[in-house]
C-alpha positions, -999 to +999 in steps of 0.1 A: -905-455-249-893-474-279-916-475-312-906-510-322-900-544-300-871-549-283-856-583-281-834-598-258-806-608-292-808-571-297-799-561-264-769-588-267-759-573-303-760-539-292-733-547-260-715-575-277-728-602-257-731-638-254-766-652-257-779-683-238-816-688-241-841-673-258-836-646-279-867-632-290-880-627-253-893-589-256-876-568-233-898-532-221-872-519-194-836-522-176-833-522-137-799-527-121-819-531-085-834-563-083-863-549-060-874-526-089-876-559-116-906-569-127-927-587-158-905-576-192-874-564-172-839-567-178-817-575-148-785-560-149-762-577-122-732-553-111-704-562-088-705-533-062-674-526-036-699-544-014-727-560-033-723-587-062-757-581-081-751-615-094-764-628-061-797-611-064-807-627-101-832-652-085-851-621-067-855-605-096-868-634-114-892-638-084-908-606-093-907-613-129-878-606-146-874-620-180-840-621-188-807-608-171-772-589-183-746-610-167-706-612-166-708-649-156-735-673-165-756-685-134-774-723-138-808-713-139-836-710-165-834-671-166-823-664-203-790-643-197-763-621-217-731-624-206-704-592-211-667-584-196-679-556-174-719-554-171-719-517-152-703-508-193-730-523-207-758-509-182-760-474-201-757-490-242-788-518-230-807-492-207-808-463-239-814-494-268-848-506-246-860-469-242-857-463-281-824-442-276-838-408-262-811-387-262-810-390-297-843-368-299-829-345-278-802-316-272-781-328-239-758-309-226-737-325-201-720-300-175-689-312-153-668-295-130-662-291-093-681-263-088-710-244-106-724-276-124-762-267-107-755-228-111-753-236-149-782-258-154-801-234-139-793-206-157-796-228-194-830-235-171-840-192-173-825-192-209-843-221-222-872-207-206-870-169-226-862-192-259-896-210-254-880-242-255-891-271-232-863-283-208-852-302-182-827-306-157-809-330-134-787-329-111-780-320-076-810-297-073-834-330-083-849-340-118-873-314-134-892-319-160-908-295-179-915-279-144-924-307-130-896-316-097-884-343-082-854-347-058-829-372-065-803-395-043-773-389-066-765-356-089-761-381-118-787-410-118-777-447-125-774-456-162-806-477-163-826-449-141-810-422-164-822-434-200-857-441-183-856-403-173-845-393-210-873-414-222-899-396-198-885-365-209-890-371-247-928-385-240-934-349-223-920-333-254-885-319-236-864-307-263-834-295-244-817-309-213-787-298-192-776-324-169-749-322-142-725-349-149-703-358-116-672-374-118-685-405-100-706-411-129-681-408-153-659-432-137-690-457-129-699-453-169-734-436-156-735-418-189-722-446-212-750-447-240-760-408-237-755-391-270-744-352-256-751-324-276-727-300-258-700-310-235-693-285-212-668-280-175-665-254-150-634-258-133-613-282-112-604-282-076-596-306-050-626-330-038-636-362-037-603-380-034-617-401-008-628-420-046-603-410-071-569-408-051-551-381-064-561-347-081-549-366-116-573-394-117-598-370-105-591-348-137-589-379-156-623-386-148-640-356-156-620-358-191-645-387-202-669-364-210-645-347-237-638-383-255-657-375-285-693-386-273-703-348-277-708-328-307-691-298-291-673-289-259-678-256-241-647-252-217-637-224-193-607-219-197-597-192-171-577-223-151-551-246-157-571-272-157-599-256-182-567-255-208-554-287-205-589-303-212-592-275-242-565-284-256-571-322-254-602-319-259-617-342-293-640-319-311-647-283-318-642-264-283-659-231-277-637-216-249-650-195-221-629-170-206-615-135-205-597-116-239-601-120-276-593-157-280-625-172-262-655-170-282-675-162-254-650-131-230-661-114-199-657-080-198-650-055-174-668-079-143-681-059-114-687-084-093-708-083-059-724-104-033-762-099-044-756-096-080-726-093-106-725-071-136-702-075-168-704-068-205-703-105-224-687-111-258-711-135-277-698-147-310-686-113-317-718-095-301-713-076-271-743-073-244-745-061-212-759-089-181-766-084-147-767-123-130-777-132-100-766-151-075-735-127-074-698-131-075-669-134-101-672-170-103-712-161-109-700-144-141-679-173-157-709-198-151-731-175-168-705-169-194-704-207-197-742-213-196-741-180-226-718-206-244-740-240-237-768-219-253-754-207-283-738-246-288-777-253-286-787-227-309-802-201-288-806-165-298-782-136-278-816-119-272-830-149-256-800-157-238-794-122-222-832-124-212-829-156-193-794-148-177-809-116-157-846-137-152-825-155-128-836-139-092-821-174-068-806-208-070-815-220-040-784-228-019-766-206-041-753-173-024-789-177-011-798-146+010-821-148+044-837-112+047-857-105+079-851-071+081-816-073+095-788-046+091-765-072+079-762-098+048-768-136+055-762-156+029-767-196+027-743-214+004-736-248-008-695-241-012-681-273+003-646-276-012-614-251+001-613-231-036-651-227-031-653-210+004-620-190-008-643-177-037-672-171-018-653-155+014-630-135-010-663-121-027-675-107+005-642-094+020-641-075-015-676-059-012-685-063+028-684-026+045-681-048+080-666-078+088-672-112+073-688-143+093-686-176+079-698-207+094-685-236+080-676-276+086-669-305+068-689-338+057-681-369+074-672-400+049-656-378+021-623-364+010-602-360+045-574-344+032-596-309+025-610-307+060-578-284+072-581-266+037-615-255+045-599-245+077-577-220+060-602-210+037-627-198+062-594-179+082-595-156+057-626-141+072-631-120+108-648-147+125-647-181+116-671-208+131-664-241+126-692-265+132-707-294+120-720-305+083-729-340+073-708-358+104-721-393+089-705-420+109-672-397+123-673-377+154-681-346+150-663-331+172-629-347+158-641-332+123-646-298+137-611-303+153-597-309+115-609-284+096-598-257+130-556-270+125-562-254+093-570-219+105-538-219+126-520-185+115-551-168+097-567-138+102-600-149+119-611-154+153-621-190+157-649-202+179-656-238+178-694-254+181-701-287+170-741-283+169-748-266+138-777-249+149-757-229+180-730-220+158-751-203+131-769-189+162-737-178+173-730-160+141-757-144+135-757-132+174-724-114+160-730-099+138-733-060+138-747-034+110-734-033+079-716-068+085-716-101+062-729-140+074-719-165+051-733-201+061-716-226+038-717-263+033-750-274+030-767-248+012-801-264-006-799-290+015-830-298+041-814-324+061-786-337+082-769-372+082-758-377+119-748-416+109-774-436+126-804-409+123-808-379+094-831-352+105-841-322+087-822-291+089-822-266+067-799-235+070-821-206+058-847-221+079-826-218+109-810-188+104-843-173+093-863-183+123-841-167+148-833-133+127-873-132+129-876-137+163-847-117+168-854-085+151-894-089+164-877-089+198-857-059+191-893-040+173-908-046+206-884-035+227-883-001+208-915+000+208-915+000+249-889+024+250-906+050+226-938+042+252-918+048+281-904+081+268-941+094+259 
């Protein structure tokens, strides 16, 4: 919280805003939801795609509002700030009322396709062996000095975010890595956040259903490289990593492979449980195990190596936190009942994601690869054949259900299968999620590779109308243990029989 008073003229000074009323009304906290306003609250009205928060002032001044952030003036008594675009001013008013929090502390912003939560966990373990006290948000939820909470989006709403960073600096947090989605980039979520380290994973198609085309996508996720951090930390192993590197405005501490990055993986060994490498550190070379596994494993570690050195972490302590990592949930997960075979739950939900992730286990998989996989109803149709061809790279593909939303889910399953025309898998098609990773794991043989992807932490299921809870390690973990008890009493019987 703020240490000195906060008026309403210095919330208008601080976003350039037109006064009308009184000016030295005191002003404790920012709300863009009227439902959440109450005595000493700032309204913030934002025009939605569907809801004009202007039409929801009176509400909040029914539950005590005293003032609101407006782009038109509404006839009423409510003292009001007007702005040309109140969702740009949310973020600057939200971190002026809560004392500007992210100026106590190191933030490091991660954006990216894919990874962003793999990071934040890792700086999690490494902030953890430097005795530093962190927290995290994103898709995983909001913890707080160990303290968790799950969230609705990976990157809060401006006025919901500073009140976070102002929790955060109450409970003595000195370092925070937050996963920074390119929705909240383009809806100025992050406007007012002062970012110690900028830093991106890599770039692939999803979410055009918002942005359009792969360049305003890319465009977004540049906002984060604009000059509101100190210093960017970019991997720069794709095209897109070195077009944002170069653009970049600041000093960039580039993540890759060979002498030019100041943080180099070297000689990966990648595999499905764990990866090995040998990382080049500002010149010092150390040997990491990381775990979840995987070559794309390695470069987020590499990446988080870099986040934490931006921060001012020790190699010692950074090596120590890297291999403390033992899961991310969701996260090349594994569900171990005592099978002969690998099942792994993960959350890879984009076409360049379950490439990675069924490439790693064709590379290291004795047997044959299973992956189940489907795509989300409401989101980015044009990737629903690509995860198609993605998952044809496997032996048996199953293409079910994820998040069907509103759309059939039968027609979904029937758009990501035109894409596995012409691959290498079997197909089978089963829209209940629950049979096909039945069906799966009733596949599989010794020695052989389940990869359940989509969902991964997740612990429901959005069916439009109802959401239920699901969780994939909890299904595919209560039949492998029903299963494999079924198959120890059976031998059991046998062995009786024969004596």
């Amino acid at each position: 919280m703020p240490d000195k008073v906060v008026l309403l003229s210095d919330v208008a000074r601080r976003v350039t805003g037109s006064l009308r009323g009184d000016g030295a009304l005191t002003v404790c906290d920012v709300t863009h939801d009227s439902r959440e306003a109450g005595p000493g609250f700032l309204f913030v009205a934002i025009r939605g795609r569907k809801v004009d928060g202007h039409a929801y002032i009176r509400r909040a001044v029914e539950r005590g509002a005293h003032a609101a952030l407006v782009e038109r003036f509404i006839p009423c008594s409510l003292p009001q700030v007007r702005v040309a675009d109140t969702r740009r001013a949310l973020g600057p008013a939200a971190a002026l009322v809560h004392g500007d929090p992210t100026h106590q502390l190191d933030v490091v912003g991660v954006t990216g396709t894919n990874g962003k939560t793999t990071v934040t966990v890792m700086l999690e373990s490494i902030a953890g062996a430097a005795d530093r006290q962190f927290a995290r948000v994103g898709t995983l939820g909001i913890g707080i000095a160990g303290h968790h909470e799950p969230l609705t989006l990976t990157t809060p709403e401006a006025s919901d975010l500073q009140r976070m960073f102002a929790t955060m600096v109450l409970r003595g947090v000195s370092l925070v890595a937050a996963e920074v989605s390119s929705h909240a980039l383009a809806l100025n979520r992050v406007d007012g956040t002062s970012f110690a380290v900028a830093a991106f994973t890599n770039l692939s198609q999803d979410h055009l259903d918002f942005h359009g085309d792969m360049e305003d996508y890319f465009a977004a996720k540049q906002k984060l490289f604009d000059g509101r951090a100190s210093l960017h930390v970019i991997d720069v192993t794709t095209e897109a990593g070195q077009r944002l590197a170069a653009a970049a405005r600041g000093r960039v501490i580039r993540v890759g492979y060979g002498s030019d990055c100041e943080v180099s993986i070297i000689d990966a060994e990648p595999g499905l449980s764990s990866s090995s490498s040998v990382l080049l550190i500002g010149g010092v070379e150390v040997a990491v195990t990381v775990r979840p596994g995987g070559l794309h494993n390695l470069r987020n570690a590499a990446l988080a190596a870099g986040c934490a050195r931006a921060v001012g972490i020790e190699v010692d302590s950074i090596v120590e936190g890297l291999q403390a990592v033992r899961r991310i949930p969701g996260r090349l997960d594994p569900v171990d009942a005592g099978q002969p075979f690998d099942v792994l739950v993960d959350y890879a939900h984009t076409p360049a994601a379950v490439e990675t992730v069924v490439g790693t286990a064709l590379d290291r998989c004795g047997g044959s690869t299973i992956v189940v996989v489907g795509a989300a109803g409401g989101r980015d149709a044009a990737k629903r054949p690509l995860l198609g061809l993605a998952a044809a790279r496997a032996d048996l593909a199953v293409i079910t259900s994820d998040n069907p939303r509103s759309e059939d889910p039968a027609a979904l399953v029937d758009e990501v299968a035109a894409g596995t025309v012409g691959g290498r898998a079997e197909v089978v098609r089963e829209v209940d999620r629950s049979r096909a990773i039945l069906l799966a794991l009733e596949r599989a043989e010794p020695g052989d590779t389940v990869l359940i992807l989509g969902k991964g932490h997740e612990q429901h299921q959005d069916l439009g109308t109802d959401v239920i809870p699901f969780d994939d390690r909890a299904v595919a973990a209560t039949y492998l243990r029903e299963r494999w008890a079924r198959s120890e009493s059976c031998s059991r019987t046998m062995m009786e029989a024969r004596s």
